[in-house]
KOLMARDO-870887 format. One line per field, with one value per residue (C-alpha): residue number from 1; x, y negated, z; chain. Coordinates in nm, 3 decimals. Each point is the difference from the previous one (the first is absolute). Layout:
// residues N
n c(NUM, ...);
xx c(X, ...);
yy c(Y, ...);
zz c(Z, ...);
chain c(A, ...);
//
This chain:
// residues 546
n c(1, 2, 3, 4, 5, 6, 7, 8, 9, 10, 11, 12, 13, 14, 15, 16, 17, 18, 19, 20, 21, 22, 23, 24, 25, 26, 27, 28, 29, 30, 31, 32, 33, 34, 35, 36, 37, 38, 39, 40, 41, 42, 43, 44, 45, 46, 47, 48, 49, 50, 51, 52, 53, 54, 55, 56, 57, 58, 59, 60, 61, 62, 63, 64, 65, 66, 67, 68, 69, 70, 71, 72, 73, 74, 75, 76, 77, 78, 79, 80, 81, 82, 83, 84, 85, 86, 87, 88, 89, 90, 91, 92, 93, 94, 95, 96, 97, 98, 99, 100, 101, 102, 103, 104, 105, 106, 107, 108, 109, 110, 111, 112, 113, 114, 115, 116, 117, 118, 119, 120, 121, 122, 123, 124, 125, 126, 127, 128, 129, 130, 131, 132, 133, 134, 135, 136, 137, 138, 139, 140, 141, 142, 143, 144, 145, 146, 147, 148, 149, 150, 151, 152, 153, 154, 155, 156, 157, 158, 159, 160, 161, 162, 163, 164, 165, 166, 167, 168, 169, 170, 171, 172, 173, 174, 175, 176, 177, 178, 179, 180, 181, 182, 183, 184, 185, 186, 187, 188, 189, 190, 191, 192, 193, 194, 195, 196, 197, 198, 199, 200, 201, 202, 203, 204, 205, 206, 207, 208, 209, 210, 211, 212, 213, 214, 215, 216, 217, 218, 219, 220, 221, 222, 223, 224, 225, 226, 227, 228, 229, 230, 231, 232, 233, 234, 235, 236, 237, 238, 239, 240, 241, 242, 243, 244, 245, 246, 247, 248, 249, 250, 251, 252, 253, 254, 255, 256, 257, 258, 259, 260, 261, 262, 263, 264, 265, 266, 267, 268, 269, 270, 271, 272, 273, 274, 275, 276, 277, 278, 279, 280, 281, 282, 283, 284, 285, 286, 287, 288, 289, 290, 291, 292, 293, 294, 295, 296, 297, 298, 299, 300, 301, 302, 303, 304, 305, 306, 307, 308, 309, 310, 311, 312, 313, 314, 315, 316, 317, 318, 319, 320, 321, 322, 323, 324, 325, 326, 327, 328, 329, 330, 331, 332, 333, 334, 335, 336, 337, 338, 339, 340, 341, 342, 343, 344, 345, 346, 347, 348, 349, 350, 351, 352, 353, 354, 355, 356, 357, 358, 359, 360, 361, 362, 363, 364, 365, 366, 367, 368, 369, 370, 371, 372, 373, 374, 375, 376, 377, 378, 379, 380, 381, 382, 383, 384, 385, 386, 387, 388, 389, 390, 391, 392, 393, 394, 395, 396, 397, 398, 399, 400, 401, 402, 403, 404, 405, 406, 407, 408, 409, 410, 411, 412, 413, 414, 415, 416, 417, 418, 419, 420, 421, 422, 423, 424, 425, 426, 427, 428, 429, 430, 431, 432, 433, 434, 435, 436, 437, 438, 439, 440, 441, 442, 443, 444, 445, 446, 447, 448, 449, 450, 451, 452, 453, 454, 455, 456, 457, 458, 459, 460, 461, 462, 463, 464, 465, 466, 467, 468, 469, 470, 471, 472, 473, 474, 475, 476, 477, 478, 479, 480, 481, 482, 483, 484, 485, 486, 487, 488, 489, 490, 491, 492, 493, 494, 495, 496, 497, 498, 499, 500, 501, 502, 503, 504, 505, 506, 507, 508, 509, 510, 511, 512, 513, 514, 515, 516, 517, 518, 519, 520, 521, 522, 523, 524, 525, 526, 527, 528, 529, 530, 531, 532, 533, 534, 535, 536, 537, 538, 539, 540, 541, 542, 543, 544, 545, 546);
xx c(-0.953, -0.107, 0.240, -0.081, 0.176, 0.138, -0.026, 0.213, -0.188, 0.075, -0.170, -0.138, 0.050, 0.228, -0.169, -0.035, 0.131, 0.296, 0.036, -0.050, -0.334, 0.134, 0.288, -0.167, -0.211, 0.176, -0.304, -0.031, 0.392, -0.092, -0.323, 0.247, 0.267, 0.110, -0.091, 0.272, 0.199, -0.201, -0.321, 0.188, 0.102, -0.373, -0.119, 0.286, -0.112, -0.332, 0.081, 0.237, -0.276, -0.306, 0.148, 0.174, -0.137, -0.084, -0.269, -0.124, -0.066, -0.172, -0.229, -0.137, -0.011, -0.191, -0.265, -0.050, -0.083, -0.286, -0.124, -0.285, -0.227, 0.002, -0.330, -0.027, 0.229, -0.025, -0.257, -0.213, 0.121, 0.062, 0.320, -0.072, 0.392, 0.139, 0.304, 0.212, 0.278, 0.385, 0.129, -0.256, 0.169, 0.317, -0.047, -0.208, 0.292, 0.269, -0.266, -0.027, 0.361, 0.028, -0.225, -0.268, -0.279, 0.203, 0.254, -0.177, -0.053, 0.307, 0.164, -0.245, 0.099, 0.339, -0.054, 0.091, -0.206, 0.022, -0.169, -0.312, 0.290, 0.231, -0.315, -0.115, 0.346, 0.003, -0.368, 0.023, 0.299, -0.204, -0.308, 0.144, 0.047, -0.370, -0.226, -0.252, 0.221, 0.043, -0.386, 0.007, 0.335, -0.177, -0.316, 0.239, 0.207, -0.308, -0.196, 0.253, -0.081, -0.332, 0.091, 0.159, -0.284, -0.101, 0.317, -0.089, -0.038, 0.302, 0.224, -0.161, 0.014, 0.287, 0.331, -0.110, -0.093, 0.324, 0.230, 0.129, -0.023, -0.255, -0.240, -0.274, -0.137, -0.402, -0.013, -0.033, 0.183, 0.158, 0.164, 0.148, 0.332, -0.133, -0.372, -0.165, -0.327, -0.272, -0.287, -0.397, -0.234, -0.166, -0.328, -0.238, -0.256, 0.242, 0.338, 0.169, -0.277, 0.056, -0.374, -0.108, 0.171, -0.214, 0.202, -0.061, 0.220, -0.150, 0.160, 0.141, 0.135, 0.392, 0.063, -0.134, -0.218, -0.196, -0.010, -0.255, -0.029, 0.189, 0.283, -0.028, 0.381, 0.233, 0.326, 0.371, -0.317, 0.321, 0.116, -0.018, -0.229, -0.251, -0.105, -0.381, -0.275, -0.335, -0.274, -0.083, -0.274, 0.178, 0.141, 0.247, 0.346, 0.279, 0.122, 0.299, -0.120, 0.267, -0.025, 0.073, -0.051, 0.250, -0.074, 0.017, -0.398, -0.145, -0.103, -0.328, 0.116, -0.118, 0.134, -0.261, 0.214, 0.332, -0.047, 0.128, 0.162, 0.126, 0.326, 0.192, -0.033, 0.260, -0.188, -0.303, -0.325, -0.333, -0.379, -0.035, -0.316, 0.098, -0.198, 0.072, 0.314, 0.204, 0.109, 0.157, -0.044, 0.173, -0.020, -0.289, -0.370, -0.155, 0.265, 0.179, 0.062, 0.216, 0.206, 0.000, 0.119, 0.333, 0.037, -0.124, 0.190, 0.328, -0.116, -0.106, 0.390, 0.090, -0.262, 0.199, 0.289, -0.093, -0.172, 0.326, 0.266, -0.215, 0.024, 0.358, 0.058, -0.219, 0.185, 0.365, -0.108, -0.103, 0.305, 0.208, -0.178, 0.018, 0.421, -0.005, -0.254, 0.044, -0.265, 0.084, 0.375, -0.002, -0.057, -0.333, 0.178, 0.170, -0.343, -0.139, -0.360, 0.076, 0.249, -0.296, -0.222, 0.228, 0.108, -0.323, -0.122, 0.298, -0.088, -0.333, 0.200, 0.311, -0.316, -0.201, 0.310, 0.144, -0.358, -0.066, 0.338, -0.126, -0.309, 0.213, 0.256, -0.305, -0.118, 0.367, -0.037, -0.367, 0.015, 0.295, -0.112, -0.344, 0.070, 0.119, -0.329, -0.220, 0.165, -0.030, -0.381, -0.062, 0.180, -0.064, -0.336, 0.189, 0.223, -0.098, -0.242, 0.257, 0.267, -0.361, -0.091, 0.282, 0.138, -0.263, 0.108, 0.335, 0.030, -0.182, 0.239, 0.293, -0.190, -0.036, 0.381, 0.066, -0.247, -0.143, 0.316, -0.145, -0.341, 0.105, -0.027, 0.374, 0.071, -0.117, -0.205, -0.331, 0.045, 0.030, -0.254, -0.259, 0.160, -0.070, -0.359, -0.012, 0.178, -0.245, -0.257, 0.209, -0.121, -0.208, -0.057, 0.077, -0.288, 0.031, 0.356, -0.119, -0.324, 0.193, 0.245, -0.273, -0.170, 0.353, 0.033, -0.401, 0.097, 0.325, 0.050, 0.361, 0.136, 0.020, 0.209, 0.178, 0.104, -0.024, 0.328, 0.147, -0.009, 0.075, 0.318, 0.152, -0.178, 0.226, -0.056, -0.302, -0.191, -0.226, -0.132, -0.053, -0.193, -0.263, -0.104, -0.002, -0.183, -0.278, -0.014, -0.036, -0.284, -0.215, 0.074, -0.149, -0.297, -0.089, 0.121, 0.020, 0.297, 0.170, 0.225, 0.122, 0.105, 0.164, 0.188, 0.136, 0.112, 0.183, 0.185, 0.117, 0.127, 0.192, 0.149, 0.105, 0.147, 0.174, 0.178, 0.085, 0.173, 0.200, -0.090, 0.099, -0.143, -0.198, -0.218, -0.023, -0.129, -0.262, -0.167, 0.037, -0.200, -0.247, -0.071, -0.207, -0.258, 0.216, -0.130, 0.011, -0.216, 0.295, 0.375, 0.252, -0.066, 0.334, 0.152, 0.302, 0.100, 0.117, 0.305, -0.217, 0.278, 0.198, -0.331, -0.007, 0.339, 0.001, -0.318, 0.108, 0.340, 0.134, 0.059, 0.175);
yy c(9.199, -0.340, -0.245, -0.160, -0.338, -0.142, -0.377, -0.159, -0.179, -0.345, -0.340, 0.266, -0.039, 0.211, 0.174, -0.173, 0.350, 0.093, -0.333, -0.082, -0.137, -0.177, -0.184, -0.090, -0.228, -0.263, -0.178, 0.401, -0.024, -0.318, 0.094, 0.322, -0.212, 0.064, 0.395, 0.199, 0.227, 0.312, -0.175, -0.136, 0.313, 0.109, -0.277, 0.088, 0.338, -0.071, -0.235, 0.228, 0.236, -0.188, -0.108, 0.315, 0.221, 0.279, -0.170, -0.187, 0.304, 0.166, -0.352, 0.005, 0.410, -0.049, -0.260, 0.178, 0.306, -0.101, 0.196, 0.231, 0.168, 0.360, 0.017, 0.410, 0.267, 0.250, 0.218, -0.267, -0.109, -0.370, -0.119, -0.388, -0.052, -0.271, 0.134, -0.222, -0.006, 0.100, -0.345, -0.136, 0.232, -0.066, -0.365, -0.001, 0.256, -0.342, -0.297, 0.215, 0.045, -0.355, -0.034, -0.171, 0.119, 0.010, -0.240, -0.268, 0.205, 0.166, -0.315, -0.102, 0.259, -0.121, -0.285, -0.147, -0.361, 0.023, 0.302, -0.159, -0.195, 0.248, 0.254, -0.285, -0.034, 0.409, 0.008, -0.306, 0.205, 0.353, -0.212, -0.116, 0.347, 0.148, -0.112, 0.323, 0.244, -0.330, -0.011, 0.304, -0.136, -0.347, 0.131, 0.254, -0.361, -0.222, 0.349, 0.037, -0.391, 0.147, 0.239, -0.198, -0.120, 0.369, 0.105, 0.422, -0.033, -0.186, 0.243, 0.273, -0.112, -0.239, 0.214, 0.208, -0.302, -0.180, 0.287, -0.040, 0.383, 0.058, 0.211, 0.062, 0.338, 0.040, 0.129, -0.147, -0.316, 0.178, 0.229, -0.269, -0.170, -0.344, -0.165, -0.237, -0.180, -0.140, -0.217, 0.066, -0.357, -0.049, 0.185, -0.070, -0.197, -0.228, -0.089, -0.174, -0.096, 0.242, -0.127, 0.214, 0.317, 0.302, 0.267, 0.101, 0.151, 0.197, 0.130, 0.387, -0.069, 0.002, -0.317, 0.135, -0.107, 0.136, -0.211, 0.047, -0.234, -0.073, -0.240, -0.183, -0.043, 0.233, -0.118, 0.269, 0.279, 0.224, -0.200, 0.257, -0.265, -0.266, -0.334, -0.021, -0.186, 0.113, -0.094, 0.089, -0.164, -0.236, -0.123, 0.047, 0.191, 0.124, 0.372, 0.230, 0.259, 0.294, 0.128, 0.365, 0.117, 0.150, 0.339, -0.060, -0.041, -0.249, -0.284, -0.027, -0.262, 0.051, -0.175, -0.093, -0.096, -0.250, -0.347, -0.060, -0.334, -0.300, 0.063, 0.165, 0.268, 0.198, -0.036, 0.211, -0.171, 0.232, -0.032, 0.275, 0.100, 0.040, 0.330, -0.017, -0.086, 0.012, -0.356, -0.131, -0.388, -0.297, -0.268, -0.095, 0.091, -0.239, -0.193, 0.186, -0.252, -0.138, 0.331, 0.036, -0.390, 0.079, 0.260, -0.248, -0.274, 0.194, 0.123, -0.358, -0.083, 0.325, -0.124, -0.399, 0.219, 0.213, -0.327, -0.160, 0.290, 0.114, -0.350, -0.052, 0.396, -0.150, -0.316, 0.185, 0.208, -0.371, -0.151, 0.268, 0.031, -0.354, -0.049, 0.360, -0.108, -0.251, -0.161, -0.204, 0.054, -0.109, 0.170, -0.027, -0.138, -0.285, -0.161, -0.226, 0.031, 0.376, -0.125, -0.219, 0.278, 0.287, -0.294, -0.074, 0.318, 0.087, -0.291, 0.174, 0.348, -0.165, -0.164, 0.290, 0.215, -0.249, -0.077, 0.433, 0.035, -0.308, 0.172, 0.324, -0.222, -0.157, 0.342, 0.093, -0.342, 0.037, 0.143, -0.221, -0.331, -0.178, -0.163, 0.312, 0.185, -0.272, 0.011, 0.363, -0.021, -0.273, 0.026, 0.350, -0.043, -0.282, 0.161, 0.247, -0.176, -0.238, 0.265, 0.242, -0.304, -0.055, 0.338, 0.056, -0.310, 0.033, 0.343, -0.063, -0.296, 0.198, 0.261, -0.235, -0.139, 0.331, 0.026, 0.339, 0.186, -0.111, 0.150, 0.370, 0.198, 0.090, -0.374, 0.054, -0.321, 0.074, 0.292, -0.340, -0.178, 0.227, 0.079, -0.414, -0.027, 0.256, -0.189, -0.255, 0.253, 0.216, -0.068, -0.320, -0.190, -0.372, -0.145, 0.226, -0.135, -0.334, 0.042, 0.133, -0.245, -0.255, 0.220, 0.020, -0.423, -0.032, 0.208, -0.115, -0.369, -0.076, 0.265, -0.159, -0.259, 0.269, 0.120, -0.366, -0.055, 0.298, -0.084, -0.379, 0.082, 0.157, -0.269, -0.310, -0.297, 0.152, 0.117, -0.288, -0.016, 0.377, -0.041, -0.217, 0.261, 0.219, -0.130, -0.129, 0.357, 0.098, -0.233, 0.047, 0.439, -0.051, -0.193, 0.156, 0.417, -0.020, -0.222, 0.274, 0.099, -0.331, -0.056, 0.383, -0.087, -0.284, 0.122, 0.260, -0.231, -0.167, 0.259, 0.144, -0.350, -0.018, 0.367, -0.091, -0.316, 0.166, 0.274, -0.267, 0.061, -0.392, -0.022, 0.303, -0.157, -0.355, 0.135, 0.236, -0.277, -0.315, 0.236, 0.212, -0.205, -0.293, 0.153, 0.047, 0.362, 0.043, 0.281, 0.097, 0.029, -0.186, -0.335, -0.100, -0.286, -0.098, -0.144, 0.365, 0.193, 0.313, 0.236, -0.048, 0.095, 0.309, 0.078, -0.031, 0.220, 0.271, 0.054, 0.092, 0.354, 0.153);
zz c(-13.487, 0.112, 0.200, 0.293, -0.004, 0.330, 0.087, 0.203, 0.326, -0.006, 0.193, 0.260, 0.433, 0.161, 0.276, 0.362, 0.156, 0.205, 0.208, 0.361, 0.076, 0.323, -0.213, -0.233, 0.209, 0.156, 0.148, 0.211, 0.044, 0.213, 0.205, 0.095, 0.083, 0.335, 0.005, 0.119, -0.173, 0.044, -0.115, -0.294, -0.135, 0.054, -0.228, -0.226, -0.036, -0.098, -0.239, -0.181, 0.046, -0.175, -0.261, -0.105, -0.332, 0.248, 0.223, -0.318, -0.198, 0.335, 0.046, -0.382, 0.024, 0.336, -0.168, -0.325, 0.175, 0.190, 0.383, -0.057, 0.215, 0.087, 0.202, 0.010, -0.046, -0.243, 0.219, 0.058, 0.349, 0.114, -0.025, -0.053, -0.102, -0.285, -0.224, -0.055, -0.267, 0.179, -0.137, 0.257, 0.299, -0.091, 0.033, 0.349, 0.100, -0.091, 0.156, 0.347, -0.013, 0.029, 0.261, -0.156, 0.184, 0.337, 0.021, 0.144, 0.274, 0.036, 0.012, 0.306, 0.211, -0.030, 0.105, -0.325, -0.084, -0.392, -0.117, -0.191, -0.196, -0.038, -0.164, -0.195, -0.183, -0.062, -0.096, -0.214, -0.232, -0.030, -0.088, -0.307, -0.082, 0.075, 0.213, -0.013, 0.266, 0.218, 0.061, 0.236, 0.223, -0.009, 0.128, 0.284, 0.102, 0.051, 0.166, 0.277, 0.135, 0.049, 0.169, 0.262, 0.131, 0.074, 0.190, 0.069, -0.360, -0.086, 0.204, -0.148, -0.396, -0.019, 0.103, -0.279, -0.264, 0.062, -0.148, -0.357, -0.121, -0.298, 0.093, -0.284, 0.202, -0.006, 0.403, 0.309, 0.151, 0.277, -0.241, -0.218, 0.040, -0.156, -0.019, -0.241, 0.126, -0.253, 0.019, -0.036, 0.047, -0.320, -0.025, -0.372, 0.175, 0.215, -0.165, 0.232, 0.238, 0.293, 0.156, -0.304, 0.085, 0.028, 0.104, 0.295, 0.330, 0.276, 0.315, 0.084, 0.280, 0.139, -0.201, -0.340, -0.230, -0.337, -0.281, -0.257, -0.304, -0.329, -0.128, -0.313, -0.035, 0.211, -0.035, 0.038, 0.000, 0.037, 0.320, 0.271, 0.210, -0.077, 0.224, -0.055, 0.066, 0.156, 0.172, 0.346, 0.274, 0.052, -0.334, -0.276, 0.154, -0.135, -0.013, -0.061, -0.226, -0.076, -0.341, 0.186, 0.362, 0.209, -0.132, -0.368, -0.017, -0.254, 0.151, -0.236, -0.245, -0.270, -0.291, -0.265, -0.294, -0.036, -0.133, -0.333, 0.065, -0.243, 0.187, 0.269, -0.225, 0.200, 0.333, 0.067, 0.134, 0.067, 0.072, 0.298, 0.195, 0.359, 0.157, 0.335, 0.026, 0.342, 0.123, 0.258, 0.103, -0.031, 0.162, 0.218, -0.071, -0.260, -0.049, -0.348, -0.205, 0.251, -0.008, -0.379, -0.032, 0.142, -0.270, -0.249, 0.137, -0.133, -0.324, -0.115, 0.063, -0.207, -0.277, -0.024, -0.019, -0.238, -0.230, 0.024, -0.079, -0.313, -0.116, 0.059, -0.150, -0.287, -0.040, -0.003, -0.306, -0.184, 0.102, -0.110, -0.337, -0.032, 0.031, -0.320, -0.216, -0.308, -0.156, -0.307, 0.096, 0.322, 0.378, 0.125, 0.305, -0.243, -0.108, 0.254, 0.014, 0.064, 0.307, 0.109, 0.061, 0.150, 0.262, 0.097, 0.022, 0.265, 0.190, 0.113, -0.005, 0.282, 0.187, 0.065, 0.042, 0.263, 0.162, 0.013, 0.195, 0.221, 0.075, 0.104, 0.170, 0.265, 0.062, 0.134, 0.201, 0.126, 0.365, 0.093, -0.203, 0.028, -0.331, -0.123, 0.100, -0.122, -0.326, -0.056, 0.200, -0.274, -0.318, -0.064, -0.230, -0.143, -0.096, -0.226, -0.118, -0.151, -0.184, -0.065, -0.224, -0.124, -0.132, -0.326, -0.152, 0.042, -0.113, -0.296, -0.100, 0.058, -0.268, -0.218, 0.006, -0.080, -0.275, -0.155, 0.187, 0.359, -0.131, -0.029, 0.268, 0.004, 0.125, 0.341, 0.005, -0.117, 0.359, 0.184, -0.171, 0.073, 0.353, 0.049, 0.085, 0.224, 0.268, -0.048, 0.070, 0.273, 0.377, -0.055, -0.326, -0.067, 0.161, 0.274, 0.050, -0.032, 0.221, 0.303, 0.008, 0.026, 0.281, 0.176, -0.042, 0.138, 0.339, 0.027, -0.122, 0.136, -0.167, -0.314, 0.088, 0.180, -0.369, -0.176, 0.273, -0.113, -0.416, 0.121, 0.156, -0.327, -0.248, 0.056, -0.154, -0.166, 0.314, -0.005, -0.327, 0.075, 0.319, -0.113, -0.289, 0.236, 0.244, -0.266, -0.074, 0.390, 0.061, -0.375, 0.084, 0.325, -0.100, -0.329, 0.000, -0.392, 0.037, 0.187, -0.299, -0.030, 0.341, -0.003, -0.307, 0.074, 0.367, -0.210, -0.269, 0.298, 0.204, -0.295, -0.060, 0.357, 0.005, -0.308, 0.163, 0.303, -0.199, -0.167, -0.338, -0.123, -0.313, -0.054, 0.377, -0.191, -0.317, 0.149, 0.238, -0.297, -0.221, 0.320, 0.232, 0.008, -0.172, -0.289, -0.107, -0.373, -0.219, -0.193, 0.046, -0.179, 0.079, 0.197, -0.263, -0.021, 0.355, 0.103, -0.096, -0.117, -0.074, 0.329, 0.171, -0.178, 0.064, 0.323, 0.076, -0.299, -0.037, -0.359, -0.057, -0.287);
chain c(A, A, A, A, A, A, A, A, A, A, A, A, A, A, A, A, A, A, A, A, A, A, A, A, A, A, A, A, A, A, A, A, A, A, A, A, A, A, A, A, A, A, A, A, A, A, A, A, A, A, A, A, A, A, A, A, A, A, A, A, A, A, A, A, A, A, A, A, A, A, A, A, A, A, A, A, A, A, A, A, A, A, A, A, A, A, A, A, A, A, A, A, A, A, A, A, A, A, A, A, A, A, A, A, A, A, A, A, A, A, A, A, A, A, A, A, A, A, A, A, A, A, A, A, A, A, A, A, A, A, A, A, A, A, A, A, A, A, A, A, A, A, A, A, A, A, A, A, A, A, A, A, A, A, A, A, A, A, A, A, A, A, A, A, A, A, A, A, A, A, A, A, A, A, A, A, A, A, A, A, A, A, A, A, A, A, A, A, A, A, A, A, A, A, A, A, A, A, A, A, A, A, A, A, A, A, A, A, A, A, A, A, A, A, A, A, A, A, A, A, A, A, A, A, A, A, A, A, A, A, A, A, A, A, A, A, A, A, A, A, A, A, A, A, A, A, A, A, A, A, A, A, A, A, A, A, A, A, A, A, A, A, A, A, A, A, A, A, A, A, A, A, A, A, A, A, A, A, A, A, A, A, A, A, A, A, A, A, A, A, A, A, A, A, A, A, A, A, A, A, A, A, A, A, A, A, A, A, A, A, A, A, A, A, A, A, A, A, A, A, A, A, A, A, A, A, A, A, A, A, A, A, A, A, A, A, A, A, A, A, A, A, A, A, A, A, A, A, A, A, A, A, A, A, A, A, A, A, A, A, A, A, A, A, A, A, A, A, A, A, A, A, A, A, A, A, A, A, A, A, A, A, A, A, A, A, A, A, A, A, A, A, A, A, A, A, A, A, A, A, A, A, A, A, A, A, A, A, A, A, A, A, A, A, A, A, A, A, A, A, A, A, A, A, A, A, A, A, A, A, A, A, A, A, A, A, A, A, A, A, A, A, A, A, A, A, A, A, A, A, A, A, A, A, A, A, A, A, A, A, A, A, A, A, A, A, A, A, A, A, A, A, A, A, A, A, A, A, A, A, A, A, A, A, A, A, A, A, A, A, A, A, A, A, A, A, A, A, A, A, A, A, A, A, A, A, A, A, A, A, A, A, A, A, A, A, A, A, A, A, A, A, A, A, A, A, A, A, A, A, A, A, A, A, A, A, A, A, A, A, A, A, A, A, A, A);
//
């Protein structure tokens, strides 16, 4: 009988599993500071939550088993409906428990002025965990500011969107106890340029509309609504198109195939004909892309915080590999070059973490605050644009600190590392950022030094310096549009750097703008020298566990 002999596992990483997500990030811990009790134990519960071997296993069971389409059933009938695997329910059935596709505007109603902040915290924890189910509650958040410039709608729709019981039921939205909304723009011949659009709305009568047309990307095609775009007389508008009518009909969308992605593997994203679909409008005649740019407007904030907690989810894994491994006898996290890197790397990661959570915190401020609002009107593109570009790199230097045992699948990264362009990609690509923020500075010239005040007043002593690149980059941006990315970047770099210093992070503020700003952008990480105290960086953004 042969033997099987049995080695004993040495030099390998504990799993990261069983901790608090929230603790463990003391940079979070200080952007929350000041919640009260109740939220506290919220963020508490999340964080024991995303981090614990439960959710894990249902995130990597949800991405290997990919959505697929069940266009007919078996006698030959259309049923246009994606399965999806229960690891994916039971995770959508946790998110919407927390509100994230509501909260916002739960916390509205009470009156409450930090709800986009508040979200942003809980969203930026379940990110790190899978970022697939999130795509349908981001898409339901940003939906329902739509739909507030459409008030019969909005009383209608929201009551039953801002409830936080699961519903995955294929019937009709009055006879569900909780809503998702997707999105349909994109069409094959247009992209992103809605002038393009071809599908086409034409009036019944009583307020309703047929659509007729096709989508070339249909996101949350199991959402139980969809904002589209179509053209009517008078221009491109935007419509509410219910998957299902009030009694149970098919709407006529007609799903084509699903997308077979590079990531968000767990999400489900479909090319759909639309046969006459009934729509209602939103908005006013001809003017949709205003409507769907509210939605957009809070998805782009979902997609910075989704760039930066992948990154930061990413970097935890290195960093915790790094203080188990030996090489030649010693910890990774012992040999200096290695410090060097991981530092540098969660520079970028605290930045774009600390400049998301901005971003959230001006939208809380906007109505009541002009520089709130201009900051949230402005800095949006910017953005995400910034921690978009920044998240491929970073992930894949975090994969490499880890070596071939970041590479497998069962590391988590290479899910992030694909999951990383598509924010890049998601509601407007870089030069899209970059363009409209160079639109917004050509009609609106004083609001740039509406935000230059703004990052000045958190600089200090290194506000000057910092102005003058900027402005350089202001007045070459405006005069030459393929200069935009500079002058976007740069507004970025220095808004992180300010957000950093007003958060009172000492030395981790000082080493992020000596080595960002300035024009001090480097191609690869790991250049910080000697002149900063590497390890208590580290330590201070990743606590030691055991």
């Amino acid at each position: 009988m042969a033997t099987t002999t049995h080695h004993r596992v040495t030099n390998q990483t504990p799993p990261l599993s069983g901790y608090n997500a929230f603790r463990l990030n003391p940079l979070l811990l200080q952007i929350a500071s000041g919640s009260n009790a109740e939220t506290l134990k919220d963020f508490d519960q999340i964080g024991r939550y995303s981090l614990s071997g439960e959710a894990q296993e249902l995130a990597e069971m949800a991405n290997r088993n990919a959505p697929r389409l069940k266009a007919h059933d078996r006698f030959g009938r259309r049923v246009d409906q994606v399965e999806f695997h229960p690891s994916y329910h039971a995770l959508m059935r946790r998110s919407v428990s927390y509100g994230i596709g509501s909260s916002v505007w739960e916390d509205a109603a009470r009156g409450n002025t930090n709800g986009h902040l508040k979200r942003a915290i809980r969203f930026f924890m379940l990110a790190g965990l899978d970022t697939g189910h999130l795509s349908s509650l981001s898409s339901t958040n940003g939906a329902v500011a739509a739909l507030m410039t459409a008030p019969h709608l909005a009383k209608e729709w929201v009551p039953r969107v801002t409830t936080r019981k699961y519903d995955s039921a294929h019937k009709s939205p009055v006879d569900k106890s909780c809503l998702t909304i997707g999105m349909a723009v994109a069409e094959k011949q247009a992209g992103t340029d809605f002038t393009a659009l071809t599908t086409r709305a034409e009036t019944v009568g009583n307020g309703l509309f047929r659509l007729t047309g096709h989508k070339w990307f249909l996101s949350s095609p199991m959402a139980d609504a969809f904002l589209m775009l179509a053209r009517t007389p008078n221009g491109t508008s935007c419509f509410l198109v219910p998957r299902f009518l009030a009694d149970d009909e098919h709407n006529h969308i007609n799903l084509v195939g699903l997308k077979d992605k590079l990531g968000n593997r767990s999400a489900a994203t479909a090319e759909a004909e639309i046969n006459g679909s009934i729509a209602q409008m939103i908005g006013r005649d001809g003017e949709g892309s205003r409507a769907i740019h509210e939605m957009q407007t809070l998805m782009r904030l979902d997609g910075a915080l989704i760039s930066s907690s992948i990154m930061h989810a990413s970097l935890c894994e290195a960093v915790h590999h790094a203080r188990h491994r030996k090489v030649g006898g010693r910890l990774l996290m012992d040999q200096p070059l290695m410090r060097a890197v991981l530092t540098d790397i969660a520079l970028d990661v605290a930045a774009s973490t600390a400049l998301s959570m901005r971003l959230a915190r001006a939208f809380d401020g906007a109505r009541a605050n002009d520089v709130e609002g201009t900051f949230a009107h402005v800095m949006t593109p910017v953005v995400k644009y910034l921690t978009a570009k920044i998240a491929p790199a970073a992930i894949a230097e975090a994969m490499e600190a880890m070596g071939g045992n970041g590479y497998i699948e069962s590391s988590v990264l290479p899910r992030h590392y694909r999951e990383a362009p598509h924010q890049s990609l998601l509601e407007g690509s870089g030069n899209m950022m970059a363009l409209e923020v160079c639109r917004v500075f050509k009609r609106t010239p004083e609001l740039f030094n509406v935000v230059l005040s703004d990052i000045e007043s958190n600089l200090g002593d290194k506000a000057k310096d910092t102005s003058k690149v900027l402005r350089a980059a202001y007045e070459l941006a405006l005069d030459d549009e393929s200069a935009a990315r500079i002058l976007v970047e740069q507004l970025a770099i220095a808004a992180a750097a300010a957000e950093l210093y007003r958060l009172e992070t000492g030395v981790l503020a000082d080493a992020y703008a000596d080595t960002r700003l300035g024009s001090n952008w480097r191609a690869s990480y790991g250049m910080l020298g000697t002149r900063f105290d590497n390890q208590t960086i580290l330590d201070a953004l990743y606590p030691p566990v055991a």
